[in-house]
N, C-alpha and C positions, 0 to 999 in steps of 0.2 A: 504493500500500500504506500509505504514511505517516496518508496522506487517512482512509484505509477503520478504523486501528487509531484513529483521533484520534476520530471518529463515535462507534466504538465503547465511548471509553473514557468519550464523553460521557452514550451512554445508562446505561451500568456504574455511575457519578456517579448519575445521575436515581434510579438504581432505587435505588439503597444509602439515597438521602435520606428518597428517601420511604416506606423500609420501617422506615426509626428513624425516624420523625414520632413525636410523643410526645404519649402517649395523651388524649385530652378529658377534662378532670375531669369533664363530665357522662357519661362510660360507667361503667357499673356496674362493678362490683372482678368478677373472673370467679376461680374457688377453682380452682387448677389440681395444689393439695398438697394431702395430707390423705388419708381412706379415699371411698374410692365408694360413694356414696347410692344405694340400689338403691328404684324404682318400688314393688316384690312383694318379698316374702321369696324367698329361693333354694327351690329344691325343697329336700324333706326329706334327699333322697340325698345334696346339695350341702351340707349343714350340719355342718359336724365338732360337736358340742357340746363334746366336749372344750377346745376352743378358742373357747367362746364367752363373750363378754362381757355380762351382763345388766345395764340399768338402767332399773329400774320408778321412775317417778313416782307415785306414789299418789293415787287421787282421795278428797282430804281437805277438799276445797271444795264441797261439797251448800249450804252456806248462809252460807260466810263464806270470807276469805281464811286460808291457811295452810300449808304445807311440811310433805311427806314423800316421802323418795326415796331408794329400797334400792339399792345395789350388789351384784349376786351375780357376782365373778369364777369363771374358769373352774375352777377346782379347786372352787369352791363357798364360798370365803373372803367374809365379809358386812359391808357399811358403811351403814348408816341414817343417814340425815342430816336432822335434822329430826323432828316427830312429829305435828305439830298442838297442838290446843288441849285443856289439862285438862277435868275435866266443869264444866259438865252436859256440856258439847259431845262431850266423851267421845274423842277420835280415839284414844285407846289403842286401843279396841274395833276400830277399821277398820281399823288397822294392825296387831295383832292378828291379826285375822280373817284378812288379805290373809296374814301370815305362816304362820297354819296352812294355808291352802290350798296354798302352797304347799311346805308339808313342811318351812318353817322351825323350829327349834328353838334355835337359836344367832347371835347378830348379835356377831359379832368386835368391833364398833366401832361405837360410836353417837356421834355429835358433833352439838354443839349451834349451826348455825353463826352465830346469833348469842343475845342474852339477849330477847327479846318472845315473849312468851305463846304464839304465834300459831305457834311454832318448835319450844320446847322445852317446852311448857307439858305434855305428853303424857306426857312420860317419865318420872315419879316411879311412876308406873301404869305403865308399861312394865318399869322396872325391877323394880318390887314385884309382878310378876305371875310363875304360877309356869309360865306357859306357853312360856317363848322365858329366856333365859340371857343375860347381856351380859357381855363379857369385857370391855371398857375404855371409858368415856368420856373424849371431847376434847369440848373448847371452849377458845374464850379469854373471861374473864370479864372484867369491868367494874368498879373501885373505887365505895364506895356514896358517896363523896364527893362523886364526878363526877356520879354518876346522880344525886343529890339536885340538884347544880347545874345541871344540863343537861337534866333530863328527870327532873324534881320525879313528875310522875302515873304513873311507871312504875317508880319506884324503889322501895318497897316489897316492891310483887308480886313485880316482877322478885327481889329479892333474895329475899324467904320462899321464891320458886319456888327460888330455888338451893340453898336450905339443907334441901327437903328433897330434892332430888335429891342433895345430898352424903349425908344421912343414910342414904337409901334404898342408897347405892354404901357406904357404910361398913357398912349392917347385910349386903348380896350380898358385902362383899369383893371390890368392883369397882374396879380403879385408875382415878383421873382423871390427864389428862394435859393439860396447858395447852400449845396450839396457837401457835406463832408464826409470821410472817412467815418464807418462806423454808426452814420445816419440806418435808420428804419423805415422805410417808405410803407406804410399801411395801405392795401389798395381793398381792405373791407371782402368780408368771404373768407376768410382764413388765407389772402393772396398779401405776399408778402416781398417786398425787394430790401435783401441788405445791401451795405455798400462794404465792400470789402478795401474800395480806392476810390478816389477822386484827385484834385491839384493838389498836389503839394511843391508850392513856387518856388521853394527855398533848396530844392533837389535838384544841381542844375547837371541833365543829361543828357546826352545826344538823341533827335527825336524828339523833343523838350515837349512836345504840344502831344503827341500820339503820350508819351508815358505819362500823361498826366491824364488819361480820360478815365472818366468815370468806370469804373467796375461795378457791377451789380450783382446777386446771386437773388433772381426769384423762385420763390418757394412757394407750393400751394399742395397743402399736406404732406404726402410722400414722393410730389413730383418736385423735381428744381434743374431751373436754368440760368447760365452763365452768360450775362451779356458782358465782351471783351472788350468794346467799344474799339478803338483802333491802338490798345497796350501794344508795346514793345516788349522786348525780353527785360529791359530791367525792371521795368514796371509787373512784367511777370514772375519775377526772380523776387520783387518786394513783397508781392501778394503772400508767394509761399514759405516768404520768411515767417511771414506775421497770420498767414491761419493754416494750422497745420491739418484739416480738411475742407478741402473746396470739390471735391468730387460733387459733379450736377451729371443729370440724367441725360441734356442737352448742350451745346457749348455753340453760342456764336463766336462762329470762328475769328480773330483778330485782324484788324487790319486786312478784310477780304481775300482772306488767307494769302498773303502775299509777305512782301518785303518786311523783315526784324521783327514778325511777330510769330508766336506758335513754334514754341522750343520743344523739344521732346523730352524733357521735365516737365512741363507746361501739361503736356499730352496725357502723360504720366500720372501727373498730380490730379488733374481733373477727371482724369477716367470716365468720358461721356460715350455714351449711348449712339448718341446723333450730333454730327456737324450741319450747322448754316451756315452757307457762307455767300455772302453778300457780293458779287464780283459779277466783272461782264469777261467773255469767253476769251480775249487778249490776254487775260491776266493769267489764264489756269494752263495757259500755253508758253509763256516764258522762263525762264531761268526763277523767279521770285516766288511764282506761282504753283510750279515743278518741286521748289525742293519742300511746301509744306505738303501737298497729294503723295509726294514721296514718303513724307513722313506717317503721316493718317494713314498709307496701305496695308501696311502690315500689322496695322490694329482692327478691333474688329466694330469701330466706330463708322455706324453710315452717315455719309455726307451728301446734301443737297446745295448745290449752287445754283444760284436765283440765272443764270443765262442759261441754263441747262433745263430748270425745272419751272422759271416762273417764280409766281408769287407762292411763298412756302409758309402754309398754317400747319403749326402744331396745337392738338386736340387733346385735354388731358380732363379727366375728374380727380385729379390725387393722388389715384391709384395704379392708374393707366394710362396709356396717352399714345396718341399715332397722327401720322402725317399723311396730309392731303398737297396735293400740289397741284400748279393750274396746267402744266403739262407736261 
């Protein structure tokens, strides 16, 4: 008996060892938190709309790179992020449009999430138009001192671009509200944005204006997305100094996955489900655009880019969530 328990207790041993064997750094990260990626949208009977969560990407890239992306929480409360580019390029008009179609009237919150043309350039026309209503702009803004020193061929614009978007909120009687690091954006419904980053002026870094946007992590239940606004690696490298988990479900991609953003730490540390990425079909063809597709292939994150797919709505209740696209 002694004999038979001692055998025993040697396999007991073996087996215990080799089921804590510690995993190969060459195996993929496997997401075992978070909401479920469904293939197909649920049937129509299976969708509570009441409880659903929408975020439209807008295809605002036909001929150049740029940012726009609505949030419509379930009670129907609305966050624009981004707008594209002033005219001639015009993206008021597309954003716009996208809004009346869909019965928009009112954007609760419009942020700007960072200061390049290419962002916020949109919005002086958005605000000044009498088709859609904005209750509050956020951003974090930029000293022109710094701009002038660190990013001399963007400081003018950028800054005329902001005076008249103040103007344009002073003559609507629209409050601004300056964004900080570690802000709570409530969007009501259990729909939540933290700010993981915003400006911080006094960081002076190449890229000055990209590493200084806004970062957001929104959360609604056990769903969460990562808006990158257009971070750089250092500004990505700062994030994951300072929150040692940022894994989201989804990840807009940085900087229209192109140029100094989207590190394979970055990749790593976020561990997302599904890539957006915001870009027109020039970009996903060059040298800048190659080496972040290069990066994202051999992960087993899928990726949508709006010149490929359109306008890209992700669908969640908190628990679940899948992707519609316009083609």
């Amino acid at each position: 008996m002694n004999t038979f328990f001692k055998k025993c207790g040697i396999f007991l041993l073996l087996g215990l060892l080799i089921s804590i064997r510690p995993v190969s750094a060459e195996q993929p990260l496997r997401r075992t938190t978070g909401a479920q990626l469904l293939d197909q949208p649920p049937a129509a009977q299976d969708i509570d709309k009441t409880r659903l969560l929408r975020i439209i990407t807008i295809n605002v890239n036909l001929q150049t790179v740029a940012d726009s992306h609505l949030i419509i929480t379930p009670s129907g409360k609305t966050l624009l992020i981004d707008a594209g580019w002033p005219p001639p390029r015009d993206h008021a008009k597309v954003v716009l449009s996208f809004l009346k179609r869909e019965g928009i009237r009112r954007i609760d919150q419009m942020m700007a999430s960072h200061f390049h043309i290419d962002h916020f350039g949109a919005m002086p026309e958005i605000l000044h138009s009498n088709e859609v209503t904005i209750g509050e702009l956020l951003w974090s803004p930029l000293p022109l001192d710094k701009l002038e020193k660190l990013e001399p061929s963007e400081a003018k614009k950028t800054k005329d671009l902001e005076e008249k978007i103040r103007k344009e909120c002073a003559e609507k009687n629209v409050p601004i509200k300056e964004i900080k690091t570690g802000d709570i954006l409530d969007l009501e419904d259990g729909v939540t944005g933290r700010v993981l980053a915003a400006a911080e002026p006094d960081i002076e870094t190449k890229n000055y204006i990209n590493n200084n946007s806004i970062v957001m992590r929104l959360a609604y239940k056990n769903f969460s997305m990562l808006f990158a606004g257009d971070a750089g690696f250092e500004e990505e490298k700062r994030i994951m100094s300072e929150h040692k988990d940022i894994v989201c479900d989804v990840l807009k991609i940085g900087h229209h996955a192109g140029a100094g953003s989207t590190g394979e730490d970055w990749i790593k540390a976020v561990n997302a489900k599904v890539g957006v990425a915001p870009m027109p079909k020039y970009l996903s063809e060059d040298p800048r655009g190659l080496r972040v597709w290069n990066q994202l292939a051999p992960t087993s994150i899928k990726v949508y880019r709006t010149w490929e797919h359109g306008n890209i709505e992700i669908n969640t209740d908190g628990n679940r969530f899948w992707i519609l696209t316009e083609k």
